[in-house]
NUNUSE-914901 format. One line per field, with one value per residue: residue in one letter; residue number from 1; y negated, z negated, x of N, C-alpha, C in turn. Coordinates in nm, 4 decimals. Last residue first. Layout:
! residues N
rest c(a, ...)
nr c(NUM, ...)
n_py c(Y, ...)
n_pz c(Z, ...)
n_px c(X, ...)
ca_py c(Y, ...)
ca_pz c(Z, ...)
ca_px c(X, ...)
c_py c(Y, ...)
c_pz c(Z, ...)
c_px c(X, ...)
***
This chain:
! residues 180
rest c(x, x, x, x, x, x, x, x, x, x, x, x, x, x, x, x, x, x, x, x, x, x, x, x, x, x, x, x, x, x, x, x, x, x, x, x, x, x, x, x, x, x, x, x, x, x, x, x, x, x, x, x, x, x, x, x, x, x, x, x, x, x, x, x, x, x, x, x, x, x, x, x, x, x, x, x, x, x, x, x, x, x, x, x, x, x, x, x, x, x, x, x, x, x, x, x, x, x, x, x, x, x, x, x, x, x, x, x, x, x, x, x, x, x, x, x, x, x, x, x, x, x, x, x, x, x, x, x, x, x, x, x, x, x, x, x, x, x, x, x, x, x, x, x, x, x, x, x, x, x, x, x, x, x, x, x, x, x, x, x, x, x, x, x, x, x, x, x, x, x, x, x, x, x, x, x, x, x, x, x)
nr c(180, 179, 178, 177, 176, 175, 174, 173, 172, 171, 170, 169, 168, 167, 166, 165, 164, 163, 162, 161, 160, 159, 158, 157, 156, 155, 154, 153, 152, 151, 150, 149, 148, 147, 146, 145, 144, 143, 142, 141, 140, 139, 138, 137, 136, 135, 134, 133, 132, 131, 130, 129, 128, 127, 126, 125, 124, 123, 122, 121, 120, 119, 118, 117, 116, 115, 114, 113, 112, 111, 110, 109, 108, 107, 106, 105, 104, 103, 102, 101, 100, 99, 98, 97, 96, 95, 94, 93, 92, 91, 90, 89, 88, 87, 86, 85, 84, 83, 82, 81, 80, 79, 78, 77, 76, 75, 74, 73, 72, 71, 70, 69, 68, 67, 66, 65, 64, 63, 62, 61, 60, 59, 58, 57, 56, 55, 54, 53, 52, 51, 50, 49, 48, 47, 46, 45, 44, 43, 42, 41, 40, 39, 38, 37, 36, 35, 34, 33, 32, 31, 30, 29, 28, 27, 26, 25, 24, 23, 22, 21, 20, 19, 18, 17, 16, 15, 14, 13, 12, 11, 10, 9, 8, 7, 6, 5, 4, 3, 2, 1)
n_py c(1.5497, 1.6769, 1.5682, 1.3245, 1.1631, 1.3608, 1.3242, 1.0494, 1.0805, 1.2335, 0.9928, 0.8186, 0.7610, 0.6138, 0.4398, 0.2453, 0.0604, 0.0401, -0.2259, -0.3928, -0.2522, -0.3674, -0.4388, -0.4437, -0.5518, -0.3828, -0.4400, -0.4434, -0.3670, -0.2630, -0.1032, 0.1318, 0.3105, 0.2227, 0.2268, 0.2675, 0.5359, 0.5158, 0.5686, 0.5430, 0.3466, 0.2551, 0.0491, -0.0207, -0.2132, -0.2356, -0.2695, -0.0235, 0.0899, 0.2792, 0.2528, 0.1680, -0.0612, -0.2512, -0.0942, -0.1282, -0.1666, -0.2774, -0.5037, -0.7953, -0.7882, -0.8465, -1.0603, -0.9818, -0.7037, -0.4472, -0.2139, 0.0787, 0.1703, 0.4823, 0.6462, 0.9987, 1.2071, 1.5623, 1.8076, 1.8990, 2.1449, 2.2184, 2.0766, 2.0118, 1.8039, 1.7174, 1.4855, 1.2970, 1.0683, 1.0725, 1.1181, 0.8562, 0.6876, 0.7296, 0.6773, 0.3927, 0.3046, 0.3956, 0.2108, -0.0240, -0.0818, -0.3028, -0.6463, -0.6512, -0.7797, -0.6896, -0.8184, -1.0445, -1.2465, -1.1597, -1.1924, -1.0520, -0.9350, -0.9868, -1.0753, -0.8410, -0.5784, -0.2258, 0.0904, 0.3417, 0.6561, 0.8328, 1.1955, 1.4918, 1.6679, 1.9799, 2.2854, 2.4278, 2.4726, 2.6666, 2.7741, 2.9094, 3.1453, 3.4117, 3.6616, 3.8093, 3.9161, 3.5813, 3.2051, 2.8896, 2.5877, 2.3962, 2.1091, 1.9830, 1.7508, 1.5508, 1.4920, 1.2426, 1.1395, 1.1831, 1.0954, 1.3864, 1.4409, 1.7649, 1.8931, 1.6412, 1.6107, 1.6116, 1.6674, 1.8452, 1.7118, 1.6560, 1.3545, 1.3568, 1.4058, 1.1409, 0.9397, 1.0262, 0.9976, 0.6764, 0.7161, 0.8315, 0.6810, 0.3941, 0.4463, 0.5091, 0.2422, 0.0446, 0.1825, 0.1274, -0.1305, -0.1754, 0.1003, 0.2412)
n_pz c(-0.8714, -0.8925, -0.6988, -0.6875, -0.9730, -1.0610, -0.8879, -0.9886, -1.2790, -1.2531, -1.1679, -1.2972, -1.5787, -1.5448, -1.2741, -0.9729, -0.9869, -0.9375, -1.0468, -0.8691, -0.5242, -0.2026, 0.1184, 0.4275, 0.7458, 1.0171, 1.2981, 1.6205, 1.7707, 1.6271, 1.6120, 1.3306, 1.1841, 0.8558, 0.5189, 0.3129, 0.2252, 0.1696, 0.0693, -0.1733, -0.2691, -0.5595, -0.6184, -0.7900, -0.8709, -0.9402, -1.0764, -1.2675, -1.5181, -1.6917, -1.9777, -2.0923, -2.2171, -2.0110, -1.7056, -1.3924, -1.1610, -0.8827, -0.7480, -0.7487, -0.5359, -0.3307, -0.3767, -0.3863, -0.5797, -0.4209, -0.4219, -0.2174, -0.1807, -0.0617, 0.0359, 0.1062, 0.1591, 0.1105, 0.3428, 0.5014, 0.5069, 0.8737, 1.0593, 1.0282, 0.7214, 0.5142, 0.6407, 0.7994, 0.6952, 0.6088, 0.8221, 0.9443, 0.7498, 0.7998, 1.0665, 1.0473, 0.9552, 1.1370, 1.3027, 1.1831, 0.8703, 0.6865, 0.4736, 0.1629, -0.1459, -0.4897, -0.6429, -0.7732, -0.7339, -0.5272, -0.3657, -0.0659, 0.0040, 0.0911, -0.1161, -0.2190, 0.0309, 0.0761, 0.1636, 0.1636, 0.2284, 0.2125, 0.0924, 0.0417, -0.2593, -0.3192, -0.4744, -0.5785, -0.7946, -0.8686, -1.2019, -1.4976, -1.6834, -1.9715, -2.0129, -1.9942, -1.7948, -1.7023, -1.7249, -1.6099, -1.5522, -1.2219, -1.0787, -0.8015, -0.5320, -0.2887, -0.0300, 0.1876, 0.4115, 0.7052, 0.9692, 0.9631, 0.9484, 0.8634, 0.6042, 0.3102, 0.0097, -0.3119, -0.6275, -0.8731, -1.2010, -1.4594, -1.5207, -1.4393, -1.1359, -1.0754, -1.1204, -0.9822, -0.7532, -0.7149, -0.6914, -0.4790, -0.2570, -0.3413, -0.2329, 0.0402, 0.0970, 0.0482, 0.2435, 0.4985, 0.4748, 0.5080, 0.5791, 0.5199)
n_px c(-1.5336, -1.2831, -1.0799, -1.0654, -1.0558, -0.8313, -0.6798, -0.6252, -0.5720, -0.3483, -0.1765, -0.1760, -0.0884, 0.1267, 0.0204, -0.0377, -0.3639, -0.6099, -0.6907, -0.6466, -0.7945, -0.6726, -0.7668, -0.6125, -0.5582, -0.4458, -0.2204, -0.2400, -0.4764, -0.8498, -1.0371, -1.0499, -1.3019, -1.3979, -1.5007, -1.7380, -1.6768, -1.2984, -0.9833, -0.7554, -0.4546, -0.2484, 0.0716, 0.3643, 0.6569, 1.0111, 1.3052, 1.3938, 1.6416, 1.7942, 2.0518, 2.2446, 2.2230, 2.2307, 2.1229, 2.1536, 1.8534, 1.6911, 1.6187, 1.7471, 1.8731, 1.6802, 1.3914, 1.1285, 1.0525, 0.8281, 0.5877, 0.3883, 0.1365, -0.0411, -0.3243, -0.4322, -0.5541, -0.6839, -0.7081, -1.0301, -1.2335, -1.3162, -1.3940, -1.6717, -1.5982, -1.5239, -1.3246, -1.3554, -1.3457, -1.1033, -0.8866, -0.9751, -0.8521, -0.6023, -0.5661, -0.6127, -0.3761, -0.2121, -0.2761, -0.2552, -0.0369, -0.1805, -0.1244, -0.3057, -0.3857, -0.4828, -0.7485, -0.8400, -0.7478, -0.5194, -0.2047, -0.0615, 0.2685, 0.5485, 0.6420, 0.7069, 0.8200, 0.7037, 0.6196, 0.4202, 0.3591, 0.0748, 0.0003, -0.2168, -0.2757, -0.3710, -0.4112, -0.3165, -0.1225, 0.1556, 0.2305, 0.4036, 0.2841, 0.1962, 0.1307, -0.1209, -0.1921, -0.1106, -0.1918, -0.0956, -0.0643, -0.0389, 0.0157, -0.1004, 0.0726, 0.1512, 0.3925, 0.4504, 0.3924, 0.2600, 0.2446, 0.4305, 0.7666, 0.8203, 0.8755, 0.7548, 0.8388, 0.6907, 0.5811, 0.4080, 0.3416, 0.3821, 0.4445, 0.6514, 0.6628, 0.4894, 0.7062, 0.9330, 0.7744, 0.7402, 1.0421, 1.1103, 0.9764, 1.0932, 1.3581, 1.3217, 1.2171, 1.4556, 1.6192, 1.4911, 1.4927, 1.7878, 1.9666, 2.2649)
ca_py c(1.5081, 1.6890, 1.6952, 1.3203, 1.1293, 1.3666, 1.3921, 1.0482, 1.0070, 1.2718, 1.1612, 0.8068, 0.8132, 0.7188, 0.4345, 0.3561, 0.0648, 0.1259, -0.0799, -0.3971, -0.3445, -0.2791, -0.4843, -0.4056, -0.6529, -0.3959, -0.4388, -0.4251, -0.3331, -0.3656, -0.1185, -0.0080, 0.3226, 0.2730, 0.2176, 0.1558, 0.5314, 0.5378, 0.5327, 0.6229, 0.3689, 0.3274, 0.0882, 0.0710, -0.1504, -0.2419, -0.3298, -0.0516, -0.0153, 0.2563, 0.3045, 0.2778, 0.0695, -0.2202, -0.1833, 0.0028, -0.2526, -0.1613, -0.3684, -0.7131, -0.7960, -0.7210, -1.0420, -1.0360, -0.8332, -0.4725, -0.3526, 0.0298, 0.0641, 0.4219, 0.5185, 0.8428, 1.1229, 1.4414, 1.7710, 1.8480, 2.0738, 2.2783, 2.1298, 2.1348, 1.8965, 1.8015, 1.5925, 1.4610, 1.0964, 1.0796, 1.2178, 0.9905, 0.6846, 0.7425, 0.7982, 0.4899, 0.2812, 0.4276, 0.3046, -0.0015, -0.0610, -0.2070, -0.5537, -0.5850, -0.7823, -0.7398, -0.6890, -0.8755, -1.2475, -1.2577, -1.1617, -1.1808, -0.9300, -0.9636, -1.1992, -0.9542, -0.7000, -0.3863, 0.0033, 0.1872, 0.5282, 0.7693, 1.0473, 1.4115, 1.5092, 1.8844, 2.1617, 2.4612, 2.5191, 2.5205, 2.8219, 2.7850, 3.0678, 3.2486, 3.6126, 3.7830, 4.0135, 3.6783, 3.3838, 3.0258, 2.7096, 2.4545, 2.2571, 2.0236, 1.9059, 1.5555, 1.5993, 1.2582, 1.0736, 1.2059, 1.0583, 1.3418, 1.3042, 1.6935, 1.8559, 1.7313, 1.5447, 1.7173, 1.5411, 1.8487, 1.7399, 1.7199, 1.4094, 1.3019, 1.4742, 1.3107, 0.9605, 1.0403, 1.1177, 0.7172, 0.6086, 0.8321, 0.7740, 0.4571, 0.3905, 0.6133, 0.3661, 0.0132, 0.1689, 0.2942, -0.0670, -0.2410, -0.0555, 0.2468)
ca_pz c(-0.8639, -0.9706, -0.6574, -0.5640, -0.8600, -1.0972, -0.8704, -0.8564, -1.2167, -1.3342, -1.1128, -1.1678, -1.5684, -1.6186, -1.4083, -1.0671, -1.0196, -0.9157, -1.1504, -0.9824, -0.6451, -0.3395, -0.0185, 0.3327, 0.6181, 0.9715, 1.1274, 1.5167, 1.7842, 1.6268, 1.7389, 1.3581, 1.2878, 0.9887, 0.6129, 0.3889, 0.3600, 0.1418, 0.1701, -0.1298, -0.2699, -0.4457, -0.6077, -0.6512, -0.9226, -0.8588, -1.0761, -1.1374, -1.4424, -1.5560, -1.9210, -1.9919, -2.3101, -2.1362, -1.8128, -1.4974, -1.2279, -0.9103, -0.7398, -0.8603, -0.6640, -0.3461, -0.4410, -0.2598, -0.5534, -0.4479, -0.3484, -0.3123, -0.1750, -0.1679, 0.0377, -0.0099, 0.2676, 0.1107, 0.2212, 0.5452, 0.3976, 0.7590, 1.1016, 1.1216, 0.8530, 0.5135, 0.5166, 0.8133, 0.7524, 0.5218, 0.7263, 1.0094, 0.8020, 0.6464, 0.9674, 1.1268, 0.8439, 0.9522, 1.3285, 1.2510, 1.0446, 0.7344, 0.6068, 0.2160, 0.0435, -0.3479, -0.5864, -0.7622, -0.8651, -0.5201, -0.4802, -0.1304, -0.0201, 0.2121, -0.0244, -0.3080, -0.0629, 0.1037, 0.0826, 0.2245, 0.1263, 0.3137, 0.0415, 0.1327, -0.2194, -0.3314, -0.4972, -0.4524, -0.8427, -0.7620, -1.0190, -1.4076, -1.5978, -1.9103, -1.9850, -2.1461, -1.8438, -1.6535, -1.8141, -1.6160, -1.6470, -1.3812, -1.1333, -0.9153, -0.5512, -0.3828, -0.0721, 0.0734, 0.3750, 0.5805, 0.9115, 1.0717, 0.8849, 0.9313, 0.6479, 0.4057, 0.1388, -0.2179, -0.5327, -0.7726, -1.0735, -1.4778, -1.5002, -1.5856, -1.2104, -1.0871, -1.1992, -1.1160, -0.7715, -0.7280, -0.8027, -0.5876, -0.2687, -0.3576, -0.3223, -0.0984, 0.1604, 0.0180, 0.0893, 0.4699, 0.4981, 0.3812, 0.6150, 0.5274)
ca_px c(-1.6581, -1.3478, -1.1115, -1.0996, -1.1533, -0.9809, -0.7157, -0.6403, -0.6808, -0.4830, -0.1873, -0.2228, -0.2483, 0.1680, 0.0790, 0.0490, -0.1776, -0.5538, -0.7705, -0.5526, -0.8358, -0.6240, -0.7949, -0.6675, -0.5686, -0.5436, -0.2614, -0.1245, -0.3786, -0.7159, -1.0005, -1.0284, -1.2061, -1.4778, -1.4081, -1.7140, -1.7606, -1.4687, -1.0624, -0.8538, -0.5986, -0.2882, -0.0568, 0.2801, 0.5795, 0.9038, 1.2007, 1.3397, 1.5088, 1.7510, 1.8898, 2.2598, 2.2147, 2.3700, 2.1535, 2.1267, 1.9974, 1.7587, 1.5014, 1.6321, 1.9559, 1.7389, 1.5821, 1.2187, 1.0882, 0.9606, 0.6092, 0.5257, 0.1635, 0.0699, -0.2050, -0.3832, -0.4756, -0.7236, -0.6254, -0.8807, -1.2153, -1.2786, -1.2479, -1.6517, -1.6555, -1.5964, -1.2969, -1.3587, -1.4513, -1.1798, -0.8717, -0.9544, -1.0144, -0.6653, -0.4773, -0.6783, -0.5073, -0.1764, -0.2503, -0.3451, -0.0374, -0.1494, -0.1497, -0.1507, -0.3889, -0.3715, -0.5894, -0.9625, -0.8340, -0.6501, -0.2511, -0.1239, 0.1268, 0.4519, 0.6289, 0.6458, 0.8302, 0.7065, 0.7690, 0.4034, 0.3871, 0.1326, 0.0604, -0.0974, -0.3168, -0.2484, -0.5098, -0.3566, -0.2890, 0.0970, 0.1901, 0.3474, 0.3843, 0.1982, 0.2489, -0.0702, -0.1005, -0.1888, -0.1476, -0.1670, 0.0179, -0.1010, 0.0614, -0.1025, 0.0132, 0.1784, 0.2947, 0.4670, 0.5512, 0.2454, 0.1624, 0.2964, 0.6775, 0.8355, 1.0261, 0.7195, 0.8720, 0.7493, 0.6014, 0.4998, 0.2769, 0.3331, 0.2758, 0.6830, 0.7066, 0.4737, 0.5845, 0.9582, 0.8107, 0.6029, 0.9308, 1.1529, 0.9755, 0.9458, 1.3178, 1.3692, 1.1299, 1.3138, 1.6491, 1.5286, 1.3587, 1.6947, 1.8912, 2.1200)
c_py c(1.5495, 1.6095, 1.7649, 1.5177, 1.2086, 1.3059, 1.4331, 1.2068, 1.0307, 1.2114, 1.2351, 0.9160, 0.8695, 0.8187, 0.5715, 0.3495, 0.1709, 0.1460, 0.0300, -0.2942, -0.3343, -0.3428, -0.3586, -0.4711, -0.5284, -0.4401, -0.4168, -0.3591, -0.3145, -0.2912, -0.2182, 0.0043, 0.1621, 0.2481, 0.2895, 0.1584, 0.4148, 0.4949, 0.5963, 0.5672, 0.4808, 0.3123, 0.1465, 0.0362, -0.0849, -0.1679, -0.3797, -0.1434, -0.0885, 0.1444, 0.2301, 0.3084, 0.1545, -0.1449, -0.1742, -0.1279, -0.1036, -0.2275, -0.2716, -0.5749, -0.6962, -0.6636, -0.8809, -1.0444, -0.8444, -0.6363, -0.3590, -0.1483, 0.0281, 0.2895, 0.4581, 0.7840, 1.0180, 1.3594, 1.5872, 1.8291, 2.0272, 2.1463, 2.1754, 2.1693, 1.9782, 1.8650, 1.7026, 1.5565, 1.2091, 1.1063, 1.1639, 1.1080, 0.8351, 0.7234, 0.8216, 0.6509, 0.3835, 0.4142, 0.4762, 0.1503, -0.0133, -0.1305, -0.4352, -0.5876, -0.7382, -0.7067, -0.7576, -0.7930, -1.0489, -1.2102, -1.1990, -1.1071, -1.0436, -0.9143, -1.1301, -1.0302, -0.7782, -0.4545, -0.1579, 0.1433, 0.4855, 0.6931, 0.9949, 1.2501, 1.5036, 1.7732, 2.0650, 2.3747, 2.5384, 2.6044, 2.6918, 2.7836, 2.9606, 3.1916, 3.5002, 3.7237, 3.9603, 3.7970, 3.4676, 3.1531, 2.7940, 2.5887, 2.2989, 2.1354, 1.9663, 1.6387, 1.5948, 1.3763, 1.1799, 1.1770, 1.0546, 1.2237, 1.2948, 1.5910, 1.7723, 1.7422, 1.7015, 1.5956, 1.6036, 1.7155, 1.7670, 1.8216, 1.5351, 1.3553, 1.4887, 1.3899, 1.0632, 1.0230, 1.1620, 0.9123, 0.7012, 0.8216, 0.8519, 0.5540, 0.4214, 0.5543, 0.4484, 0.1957, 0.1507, 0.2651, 0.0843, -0.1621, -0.0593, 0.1070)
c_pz c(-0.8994, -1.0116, -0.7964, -0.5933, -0.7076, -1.0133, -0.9465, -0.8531, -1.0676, -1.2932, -1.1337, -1.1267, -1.4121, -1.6105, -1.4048, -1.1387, -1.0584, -0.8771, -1.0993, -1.0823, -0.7704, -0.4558, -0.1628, 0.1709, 0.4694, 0.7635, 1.0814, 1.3885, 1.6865, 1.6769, 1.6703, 1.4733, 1.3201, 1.0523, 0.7747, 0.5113, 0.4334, 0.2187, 0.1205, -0.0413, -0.1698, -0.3836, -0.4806, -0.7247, -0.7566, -0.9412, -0.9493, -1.1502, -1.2967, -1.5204, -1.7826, -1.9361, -2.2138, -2.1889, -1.9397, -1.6038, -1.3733, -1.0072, -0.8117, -0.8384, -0.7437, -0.4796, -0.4210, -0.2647, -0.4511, -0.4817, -0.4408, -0.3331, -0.2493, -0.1177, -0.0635, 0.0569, 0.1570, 0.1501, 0.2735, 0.3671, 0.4518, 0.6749, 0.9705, 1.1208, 0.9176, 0.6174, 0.5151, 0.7316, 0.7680, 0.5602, 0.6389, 0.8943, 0.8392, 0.6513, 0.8613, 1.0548, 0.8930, 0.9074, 1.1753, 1.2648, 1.0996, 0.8589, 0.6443, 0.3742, 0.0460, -0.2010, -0.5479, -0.7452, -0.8816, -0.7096, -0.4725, -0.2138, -0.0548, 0.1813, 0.0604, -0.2548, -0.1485, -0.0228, 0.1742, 0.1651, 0.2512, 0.1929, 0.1778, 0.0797, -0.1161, -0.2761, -0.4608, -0.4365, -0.6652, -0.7427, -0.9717, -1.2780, -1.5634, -1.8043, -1.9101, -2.0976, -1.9330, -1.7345, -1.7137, -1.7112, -1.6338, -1.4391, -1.2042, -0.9441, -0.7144, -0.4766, -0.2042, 0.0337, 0.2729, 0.5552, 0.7566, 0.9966, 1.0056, 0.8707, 0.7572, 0.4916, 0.2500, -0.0676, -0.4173, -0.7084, -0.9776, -1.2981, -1.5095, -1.6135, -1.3706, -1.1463, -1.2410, -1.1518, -0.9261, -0.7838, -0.8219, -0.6947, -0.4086, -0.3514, -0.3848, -0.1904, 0.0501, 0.0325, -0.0002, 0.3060, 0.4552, 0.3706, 0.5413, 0.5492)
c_px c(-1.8022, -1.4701, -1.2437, -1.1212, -1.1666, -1.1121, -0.8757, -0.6744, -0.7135, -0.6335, -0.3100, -0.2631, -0.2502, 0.0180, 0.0955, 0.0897, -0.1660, -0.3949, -0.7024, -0.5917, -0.6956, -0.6384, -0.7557, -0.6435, -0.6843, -0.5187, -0.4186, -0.1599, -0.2631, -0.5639, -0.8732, -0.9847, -1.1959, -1.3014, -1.4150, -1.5914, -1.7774, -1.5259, -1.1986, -0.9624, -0.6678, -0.4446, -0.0991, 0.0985, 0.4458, 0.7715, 1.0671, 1.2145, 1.4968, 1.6692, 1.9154, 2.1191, 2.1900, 2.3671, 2.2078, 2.1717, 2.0126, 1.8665, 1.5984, 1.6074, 1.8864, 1.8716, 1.6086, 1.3680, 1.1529, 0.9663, 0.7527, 0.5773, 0.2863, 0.1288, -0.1619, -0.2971, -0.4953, -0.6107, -0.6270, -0.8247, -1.0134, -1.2327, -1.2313, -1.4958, -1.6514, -1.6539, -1.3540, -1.3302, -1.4376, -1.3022, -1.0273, -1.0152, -1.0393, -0.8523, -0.5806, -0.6574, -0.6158, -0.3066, -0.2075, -0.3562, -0.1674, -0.1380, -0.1054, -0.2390, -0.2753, -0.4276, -0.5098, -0.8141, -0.8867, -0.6869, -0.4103, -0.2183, 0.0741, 0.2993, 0.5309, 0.5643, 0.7233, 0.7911, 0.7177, 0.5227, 0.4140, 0.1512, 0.1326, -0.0924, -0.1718, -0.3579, -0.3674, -0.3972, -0.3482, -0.0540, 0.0974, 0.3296, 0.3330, 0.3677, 0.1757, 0.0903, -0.0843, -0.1161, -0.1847, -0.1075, -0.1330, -0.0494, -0.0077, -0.0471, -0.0101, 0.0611, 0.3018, 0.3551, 0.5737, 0.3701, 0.1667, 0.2110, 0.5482, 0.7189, 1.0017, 0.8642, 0.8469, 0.7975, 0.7062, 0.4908, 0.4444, 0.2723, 0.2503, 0.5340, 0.6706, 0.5488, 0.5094, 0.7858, 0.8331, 0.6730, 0.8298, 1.0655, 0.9845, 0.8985, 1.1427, 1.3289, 1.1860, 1.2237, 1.5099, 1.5571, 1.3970, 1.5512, 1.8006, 2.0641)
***
C-alpha cells in the first residue's frame, strides 16, 4: 500500500471506531462519488412492546481528508488546510442545495484526518497491549459564507479547534445539522 492509501484507512477507521463507540453506523459507500464515508443514526425503537435497533434515516455523507502535521498551519482560531478545489466545490454544491428544487440532498461534511510526519508515530500497540493512534480529525460544515471557487488547484480553508472529533462529534454534528 502507499503511504496516502495507509494514511486514508487509517482515518477511515478512526473517525469509524468513534461512531461506532457513539452509537452510529460508519459505512464505505461501494462506489467513491465524492463521498468516502456514510455516516447514519441508529435508534432503538419498540414496536409490539419489543425493542430493536433500526437506521433512523437520518445519515451525514463524509469527505475524509488524510494529511500530515506539516501540511496544516495552526493559527490562534484552527487550522488551515488546503483543499482540493474540486472537493471544496463538492461541499458548496451539496449546501447551497440542500433545500431546493432537487429535493432535501444528505448533508456533505469534511473530515480532516492529520497524522504526525514520523510514520513511526501513527500506529504503536503498547506494553499493556492497548492501541494508540496517534492522530487526531476535525470537521466542518459549509455555510452561506461559502460560494463556488473558480480556483484550479486548492482552495485554503479555516477549521475552528471547537470542531475536533471527540467522543461528542456524532451527537453534535447531527444535532447541528438535523435538529435546528
Amino acid at each position: 500500500m502507499t503511504e496516502n492509501d495507509i494514511k486514508q484507512s487509517l482515518s477511515f477507521h478512526y473517525i469509524g471506531l468513534i461512531a461506532t463507540y457513539s452509537g452510529y453506523r460508519f459505512d464505505k459507500p461501494f462506489t467513491d462519488y465524492g463521498v468516502d464515508a456514510v455516516l447514519e443514526k441508529v435508534e432503538k425503537v419498540s414496536i409490539n412492546g419489543k425493542s430493536r435497533f433500526i437506521a433512523s434515516g437520518k445519515s451525514i455523507d463524509v469527505q475524509l481528508k488524510s494529511t500530515s502535521s506539516a501540511k496544516i498551519i495552526r493559527t490562534e482560531k484552527g487550522i488551515k488546510f488546503d483543499l482540493e478545489a474540486k472537493n471544496y466545490n463538492d461541499l458548496v454544491r451539496r449546501f447551497q442545495q440542500r433545500n431546493k428544487e432537487y429535493g432535501y440532498l444528505i448533508p456533505l461534511v469534511l473530515i480532516v484526518f492529520i497524522l504526525p510526519e514520523n510514520k513511526e508515530n501513527w500506529l504503536n500497540i503498547l506494553e499493556d497491549s492497548s492501541t494508540k493512534i496517534e492522530g487526531y480529525a476535525y470537521w466542518i460544515y459549509p455555510n452561506d459564507t461559502w460560494n463556488f471557487s473558480t480556483n484550479s488547484s486548492t482552495v485554503r480553508i479555516e477549521i475552528p479547534f471547537q470542531n475536533k472529533v471527540d467522543l461528542n462529534f456524532c451527537d453534535d454534528l447531527f444535532g447541528l445539522i438535523y435538529e435546528k
